[in-house]
C-alpha positions as CSV (number, residue, x, y, z in Angstrom):
1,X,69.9,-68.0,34.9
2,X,68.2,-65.0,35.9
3,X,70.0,-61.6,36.2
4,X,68.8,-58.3,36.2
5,X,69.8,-56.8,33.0
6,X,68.8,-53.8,30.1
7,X,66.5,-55.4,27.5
8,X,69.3,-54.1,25.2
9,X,72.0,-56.1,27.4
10,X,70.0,-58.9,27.4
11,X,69.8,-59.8,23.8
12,X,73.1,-58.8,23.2
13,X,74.3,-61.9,25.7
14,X,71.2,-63.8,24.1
15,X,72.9,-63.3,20.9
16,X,76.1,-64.3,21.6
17,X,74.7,-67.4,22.9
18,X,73.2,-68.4,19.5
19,X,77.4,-68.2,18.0
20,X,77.4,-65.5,15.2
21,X,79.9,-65.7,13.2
22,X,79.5,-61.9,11.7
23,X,78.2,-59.1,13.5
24,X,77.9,-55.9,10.8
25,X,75.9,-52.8,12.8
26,X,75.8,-48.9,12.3
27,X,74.7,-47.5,15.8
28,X,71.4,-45.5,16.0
29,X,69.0,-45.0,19.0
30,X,67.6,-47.2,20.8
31,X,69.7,-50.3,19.3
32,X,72.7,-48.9,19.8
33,X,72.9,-50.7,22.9
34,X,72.5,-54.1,21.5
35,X,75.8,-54.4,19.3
36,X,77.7,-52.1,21.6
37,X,77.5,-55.4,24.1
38,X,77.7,-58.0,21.2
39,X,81.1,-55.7,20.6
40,X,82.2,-55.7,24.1
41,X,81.9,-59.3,24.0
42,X,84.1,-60.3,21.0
43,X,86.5,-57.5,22.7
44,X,86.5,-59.4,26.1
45,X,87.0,-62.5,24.3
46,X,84.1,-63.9,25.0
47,X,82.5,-64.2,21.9
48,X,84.4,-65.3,18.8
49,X,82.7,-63.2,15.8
50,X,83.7,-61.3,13.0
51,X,82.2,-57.7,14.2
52,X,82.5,-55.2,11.5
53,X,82.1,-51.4,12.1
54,X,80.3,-49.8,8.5
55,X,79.9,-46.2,7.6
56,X,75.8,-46.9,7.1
57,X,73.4,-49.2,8.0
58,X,72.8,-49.8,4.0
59,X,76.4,-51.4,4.2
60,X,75.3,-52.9,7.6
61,X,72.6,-55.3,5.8
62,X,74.9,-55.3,2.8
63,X,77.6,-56.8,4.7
64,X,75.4,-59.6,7.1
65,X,74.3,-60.5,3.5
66,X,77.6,-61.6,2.2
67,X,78.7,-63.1,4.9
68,X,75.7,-65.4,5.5
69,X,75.7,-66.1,1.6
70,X,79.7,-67.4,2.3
71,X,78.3,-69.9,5.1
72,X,78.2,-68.0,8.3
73,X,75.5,-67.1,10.7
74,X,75.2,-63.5,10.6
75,X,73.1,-60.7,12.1
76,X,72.5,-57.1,12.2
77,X,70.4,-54.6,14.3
78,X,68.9,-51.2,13.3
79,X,66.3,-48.8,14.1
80,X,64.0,-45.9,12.7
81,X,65.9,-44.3,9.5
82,X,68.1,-46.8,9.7
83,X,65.9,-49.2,8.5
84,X,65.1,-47.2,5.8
85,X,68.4,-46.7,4.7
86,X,68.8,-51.0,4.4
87,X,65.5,-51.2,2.9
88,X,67.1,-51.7,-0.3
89,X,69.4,-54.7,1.1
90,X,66.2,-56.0,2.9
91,X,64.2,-56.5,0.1
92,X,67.5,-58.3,-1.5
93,X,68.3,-59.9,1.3
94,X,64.6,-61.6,1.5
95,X,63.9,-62.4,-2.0
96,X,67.0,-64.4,-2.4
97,X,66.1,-66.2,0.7
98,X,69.0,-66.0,2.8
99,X,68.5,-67.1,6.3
100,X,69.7,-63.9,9.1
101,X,68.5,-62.4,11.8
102,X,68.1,-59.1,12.5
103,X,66.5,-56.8,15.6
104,X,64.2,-54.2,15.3
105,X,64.6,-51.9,18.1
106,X,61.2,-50.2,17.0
107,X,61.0,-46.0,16.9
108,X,59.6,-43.1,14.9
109,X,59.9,-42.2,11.8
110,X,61.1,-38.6,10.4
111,X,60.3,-35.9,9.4
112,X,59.6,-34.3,12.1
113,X,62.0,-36.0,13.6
114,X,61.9,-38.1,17.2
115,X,64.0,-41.1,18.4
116,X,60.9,-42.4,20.6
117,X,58.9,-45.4,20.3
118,X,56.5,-47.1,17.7
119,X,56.5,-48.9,15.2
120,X,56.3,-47.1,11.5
121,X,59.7,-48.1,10.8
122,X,58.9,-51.9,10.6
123,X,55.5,-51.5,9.4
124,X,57.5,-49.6,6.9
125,X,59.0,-53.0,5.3
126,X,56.8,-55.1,6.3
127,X,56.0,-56.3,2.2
128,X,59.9,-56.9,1.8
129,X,59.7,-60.7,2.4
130,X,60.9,-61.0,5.9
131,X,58.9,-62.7,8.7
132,X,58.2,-59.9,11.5
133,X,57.7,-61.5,15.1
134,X,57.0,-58.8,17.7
135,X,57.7,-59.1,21.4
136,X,55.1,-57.8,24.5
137,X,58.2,-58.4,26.9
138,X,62.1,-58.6,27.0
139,X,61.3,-62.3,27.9
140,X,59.7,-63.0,24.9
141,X,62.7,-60.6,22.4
142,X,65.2,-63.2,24.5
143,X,63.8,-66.2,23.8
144,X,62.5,-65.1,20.4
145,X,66.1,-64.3,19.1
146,X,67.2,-67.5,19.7
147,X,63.6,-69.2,18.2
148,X,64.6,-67.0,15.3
149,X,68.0,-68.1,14.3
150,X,66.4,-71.6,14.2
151,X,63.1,-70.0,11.9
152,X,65.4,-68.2,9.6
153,X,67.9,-71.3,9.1
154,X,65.0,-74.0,8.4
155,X,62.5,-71.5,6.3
156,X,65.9,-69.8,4.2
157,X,64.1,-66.5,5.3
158,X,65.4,-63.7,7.3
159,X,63.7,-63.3,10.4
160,X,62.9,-59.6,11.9
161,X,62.7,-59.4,15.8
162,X,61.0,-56.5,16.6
163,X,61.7,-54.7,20.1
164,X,59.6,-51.9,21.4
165,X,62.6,-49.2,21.5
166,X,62.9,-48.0,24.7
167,X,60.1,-49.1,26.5
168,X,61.6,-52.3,26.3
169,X,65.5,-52.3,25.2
170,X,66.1,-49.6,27.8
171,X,64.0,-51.3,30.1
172,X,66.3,-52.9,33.4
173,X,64.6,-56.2,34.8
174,X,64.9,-59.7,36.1
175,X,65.4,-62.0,32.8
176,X,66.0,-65.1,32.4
177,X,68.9,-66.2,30.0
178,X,69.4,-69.5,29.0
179,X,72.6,-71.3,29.5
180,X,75.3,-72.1,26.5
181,X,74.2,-75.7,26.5
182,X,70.6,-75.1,26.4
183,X,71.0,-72.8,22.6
184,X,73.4,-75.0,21.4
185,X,71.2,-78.0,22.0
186,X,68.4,-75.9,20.4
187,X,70.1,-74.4,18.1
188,X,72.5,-76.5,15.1
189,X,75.2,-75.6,13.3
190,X,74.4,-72.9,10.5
191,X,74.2,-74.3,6.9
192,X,72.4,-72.4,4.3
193,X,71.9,-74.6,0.9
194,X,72.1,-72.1,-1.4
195,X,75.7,-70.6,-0.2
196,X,78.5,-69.9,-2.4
197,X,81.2,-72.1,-2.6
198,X,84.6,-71.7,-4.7
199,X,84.9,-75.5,-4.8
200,X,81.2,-75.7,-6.0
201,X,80.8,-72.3,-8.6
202,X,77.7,-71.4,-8.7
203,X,75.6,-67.7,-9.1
204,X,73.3,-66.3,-6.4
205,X,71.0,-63.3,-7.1
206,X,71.2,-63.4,-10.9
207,X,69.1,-61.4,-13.8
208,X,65.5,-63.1,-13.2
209,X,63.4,-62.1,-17.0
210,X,59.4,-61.4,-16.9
211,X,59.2,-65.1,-17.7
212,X,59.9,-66.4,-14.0
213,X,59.7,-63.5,-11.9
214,X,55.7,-64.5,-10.8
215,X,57.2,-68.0,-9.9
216,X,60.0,-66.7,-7.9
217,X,57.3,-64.5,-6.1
218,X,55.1,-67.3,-6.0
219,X,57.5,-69.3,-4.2
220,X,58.7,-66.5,-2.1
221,X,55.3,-66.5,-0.6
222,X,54.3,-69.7,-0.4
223,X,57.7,-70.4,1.9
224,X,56.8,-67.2,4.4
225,X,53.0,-68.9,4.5
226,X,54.6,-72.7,5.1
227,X,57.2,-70.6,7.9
228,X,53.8,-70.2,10.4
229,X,54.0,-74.1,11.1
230,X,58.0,-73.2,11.9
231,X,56.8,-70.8,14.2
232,X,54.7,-72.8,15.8
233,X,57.3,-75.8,16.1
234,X,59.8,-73.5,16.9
235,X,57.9,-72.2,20.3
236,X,57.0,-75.2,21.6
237,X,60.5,-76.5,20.8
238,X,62.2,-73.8,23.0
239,X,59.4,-74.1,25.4
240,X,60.2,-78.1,26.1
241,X,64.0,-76.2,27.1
242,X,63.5,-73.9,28.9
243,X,59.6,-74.2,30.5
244,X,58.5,-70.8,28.2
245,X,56.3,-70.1,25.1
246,X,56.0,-67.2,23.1
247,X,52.4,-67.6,22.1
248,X,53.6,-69.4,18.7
249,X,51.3,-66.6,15.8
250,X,49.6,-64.9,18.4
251,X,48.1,-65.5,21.8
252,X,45.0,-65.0,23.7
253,X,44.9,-63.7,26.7
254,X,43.0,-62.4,29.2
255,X,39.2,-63.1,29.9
256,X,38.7,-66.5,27.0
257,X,34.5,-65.7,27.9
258,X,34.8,-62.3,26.9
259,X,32.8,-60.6,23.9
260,X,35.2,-58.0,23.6
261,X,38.6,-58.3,22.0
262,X,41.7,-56.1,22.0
263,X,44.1,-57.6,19.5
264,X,48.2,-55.7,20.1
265,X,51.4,-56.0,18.8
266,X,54.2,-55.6,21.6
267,X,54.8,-54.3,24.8
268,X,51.4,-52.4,24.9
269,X,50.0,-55.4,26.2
270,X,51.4,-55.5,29.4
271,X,49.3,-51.9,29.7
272,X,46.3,-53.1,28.6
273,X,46.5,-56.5,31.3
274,X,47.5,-54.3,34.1
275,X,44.6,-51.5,33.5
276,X,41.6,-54.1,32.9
277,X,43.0,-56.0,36.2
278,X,43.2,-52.9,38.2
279,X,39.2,-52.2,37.9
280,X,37.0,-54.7,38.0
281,X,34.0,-52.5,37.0
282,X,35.3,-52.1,33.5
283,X,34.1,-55.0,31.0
284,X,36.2,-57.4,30.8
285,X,38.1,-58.2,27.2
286,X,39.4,-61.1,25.5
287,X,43.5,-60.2,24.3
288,X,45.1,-61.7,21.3
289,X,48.9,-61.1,21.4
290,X,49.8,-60.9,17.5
291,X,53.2,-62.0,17.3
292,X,54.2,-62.6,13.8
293,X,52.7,-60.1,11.5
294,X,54.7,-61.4,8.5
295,X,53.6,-64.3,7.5
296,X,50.2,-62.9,8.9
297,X,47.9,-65.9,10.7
298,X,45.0,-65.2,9.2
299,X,43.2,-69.0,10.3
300,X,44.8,-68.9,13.7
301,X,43.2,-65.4,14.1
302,X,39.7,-66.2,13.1
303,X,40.0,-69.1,15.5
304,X,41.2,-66.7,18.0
305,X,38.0,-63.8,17.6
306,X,35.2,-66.8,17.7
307,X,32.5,-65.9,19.7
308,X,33.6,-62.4,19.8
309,X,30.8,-59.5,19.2
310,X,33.7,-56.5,19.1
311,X,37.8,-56.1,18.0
312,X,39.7,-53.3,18.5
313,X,42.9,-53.5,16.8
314,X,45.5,-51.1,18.5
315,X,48.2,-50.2,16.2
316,X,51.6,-48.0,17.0
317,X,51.5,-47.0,13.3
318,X,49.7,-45.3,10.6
319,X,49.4,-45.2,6.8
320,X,48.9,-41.6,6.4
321,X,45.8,-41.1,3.9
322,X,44.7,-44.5,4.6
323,X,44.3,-45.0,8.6
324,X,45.5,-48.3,10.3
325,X,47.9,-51.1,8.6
326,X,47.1,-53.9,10.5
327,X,43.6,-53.3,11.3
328,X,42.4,-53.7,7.4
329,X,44.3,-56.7,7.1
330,X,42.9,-58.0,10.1
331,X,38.9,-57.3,8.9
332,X,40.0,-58.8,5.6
333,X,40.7,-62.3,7.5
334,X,38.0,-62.3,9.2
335,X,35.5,-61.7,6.9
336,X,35.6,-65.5,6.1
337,X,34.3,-66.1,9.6
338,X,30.3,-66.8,10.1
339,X,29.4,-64.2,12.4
340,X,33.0,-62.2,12.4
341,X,33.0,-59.5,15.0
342,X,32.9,-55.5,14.4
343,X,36.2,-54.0,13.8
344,X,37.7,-51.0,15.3
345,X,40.8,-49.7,14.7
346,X,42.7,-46.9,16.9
347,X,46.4,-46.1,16.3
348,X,47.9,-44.7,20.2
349,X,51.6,-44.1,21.5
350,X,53.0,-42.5,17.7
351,X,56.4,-41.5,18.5
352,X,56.5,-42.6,22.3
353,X,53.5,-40.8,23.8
354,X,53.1,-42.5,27.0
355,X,50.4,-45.3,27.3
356,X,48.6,-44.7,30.6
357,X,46.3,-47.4,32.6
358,X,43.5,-45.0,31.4
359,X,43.7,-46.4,27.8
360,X,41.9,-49.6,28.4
361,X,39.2,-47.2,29.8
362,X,39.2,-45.5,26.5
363,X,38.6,-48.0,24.2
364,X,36.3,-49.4,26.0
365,X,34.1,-46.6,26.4
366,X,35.0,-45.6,22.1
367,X,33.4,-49.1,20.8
368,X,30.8,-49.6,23.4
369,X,29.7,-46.2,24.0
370,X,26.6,-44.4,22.2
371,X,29.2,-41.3,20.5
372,X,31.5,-44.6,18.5
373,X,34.1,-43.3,16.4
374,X,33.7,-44.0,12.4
375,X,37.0,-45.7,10.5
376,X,40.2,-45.3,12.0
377,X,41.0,-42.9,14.9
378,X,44.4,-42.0,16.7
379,X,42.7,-42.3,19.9
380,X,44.8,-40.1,22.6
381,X,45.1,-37.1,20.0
382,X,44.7,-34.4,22.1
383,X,42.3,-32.0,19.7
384,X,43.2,-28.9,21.7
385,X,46.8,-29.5,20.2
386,X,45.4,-29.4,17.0
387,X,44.0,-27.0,14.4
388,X,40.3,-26.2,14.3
389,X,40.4,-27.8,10.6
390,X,41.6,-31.2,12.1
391,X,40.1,-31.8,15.3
């Protein structure tokens, strides 16, 4: 059914429609949104969930822990600080592999501090265990969260939606929402194997000695590297319902010929697609849509860059000291590939800078230009803002 709705309103209903049975939430910009309508919706009546208001977001993840441990679906949303605040529950909540979901409504880390968009704070926890699937659209966060609840439930990992804040959950728009019948046919009843049960004792999260640990990490990962073919069956699943995909691990898009690559992650995208169609004299590029960063695809993505001469990887992130996150990772996968393409990597849009149609012209003319950049570059820096020392 499509209505014109607030990304954030949107998954809120979209939530709802995949029956949680505890909501546990601490608001903070830009997800406040989001469990401020899942709340108005159990208040209506509309919605029959457990919604519980904490005093921090560490309790927020603390509480969706317990209650999916006990047997029930549960979810949580967070943002920025707040994400770093839970960290400690995430990495619990991921390495004893208890199936929630969570949205990401991505924005900026302090100090200094800023409420706008990009993504540190996921990048942030991206090593605790969880998979990360980020969304170019509020289509794709819709039809995500409900792939997700089905991801986390089969894998017995929590699953990390990841929202563009702002740019997206603020964003009002014709969506699509699926219909009760369509998630519930999609979507079965929760059942984690691994729950707590009075009429069953058993222990969950025990004391784990130097003698196992490597196996329980070994596990750990092999599960969020067997998740991809989830993914993937979990896409064209919800596509067969409702007439969408996602894109699965990633997507290409764009000009399939092209020698030029621009690999994203979220709504940047739709920027990117727009500016290269708006002038045909700039080259054309190939785009690969990554949308699960955690577990990363390395095959599908070396499958994805063949024939390609140049890849720019465009983060909305930094490691400070180091340069891109995803961009390493990315030439690390691809140096198994014959004739692999040359990597760049730019960072662009830290702490909701506004992405203009003129970035595409700026990449373009950065990788295939005589003056190329060396190593990682925050491309729309403005050097006159800077120090001599650092421009």
């Amino acid at each position: 059914m499509a209505l014109a709705l607030e990304g954030s309103q949107a998954l809120a209903r979209t939530i709802a429609l995949c029956r949680p049975q505890v909501v546990a939430a601490y608001p903070i910009t830009p997800q406040t949104h989001i469990v401020e309508g899942i709340a108005k919706l159990v208040a209506d009546g509309k919605l029959e969930c457990e919604m519980v208001s904490v005093e921090s977001e560490h309790s927020a993840a603390s509480v969706a822990l317990g209650a999916a441990v006990a047997g029930s679906r549960a979810y949580t949303a967070s943002a920025s600080q707040g994400i770093l605040l839970m960290a400690e529950v995430l990495f619990d909540i991921a390495g004893l592999r208890i199936p929630l979901v969570m949205t990401c409504a991505n924005r900026a880390l302090s100090g200094p501090l800023n409420i706008w968009n990009d993504q540190q704070d996921s990048m942030a926890v991206r090593d605790a265990g969880w998979i990360q699937l980020y969304c170019a659209t509020n289509q794709e966060a819709i039809d995500t969260t409900v792939q997700a609840f089905r991801i986390a439930e089969r894998c017995e990992l929590p699953v990390m939606v990841c929202v563009d804040g702002f740019t997206l959950t603020h964003t009002l728009e014709p969506l699509d929402l699926p219909s009760a019948e369509q998630v519930d046919g999609y979507l079965p009843a929760y059942r984690f194997h691994h729950g707590l049960d009075p009429a069953d004792p058993r222990s969950l999260g025990t004391l784990v000695a130097p003698e196992h640990f490597s196996e329980v990490r070994h596990a750990h990962h092999q599960a969020m590297m067997r998740a991809q073919t989830e993914i993937e069956q979990a896409d064209d699943d919800w596509a067969a319902v409702v007439g969408r995909h996602c894109g699965g691990l990633l997507e290409v898009r764009g000009d399939p010929e092209a020698r030029l690559g621009i690999l994203t992650l979220g709504s940047v995208l739709g920027t990117l697609e727009d500016a290269m169609d708006n002038d045909a004299s700039l080259p054309r590029a190939r785009f690969i849509k990554l949308r699960s960063y955690r577990p990363f695809p390395a095959a599908a993505l070396r499958e994805a860059c063949a024939g390609l001469d140049t890849l720019i990887v465009l983060e909305r992130a930094l490691s400070p000291g180091a340069g891109g996150i995803v961009g390493p990772e990315v030439q690390t996968a691809l140096v198994e590939m014959e004739s692999p393409p040359r990597v760049h990597n730019f960072a662009a849009g830290l702490g909701g800078r506004d992405l203009s149609l003129d970035l595409y012209k700026r990449l373009v003319d950065a990788v295939l230009g005589e003056d190329r950049p060396k190593g990682f570059a925050i491309i729309d820096a403005d050097p006159t803002l800077l120090p001599e020392a650092d421009r």
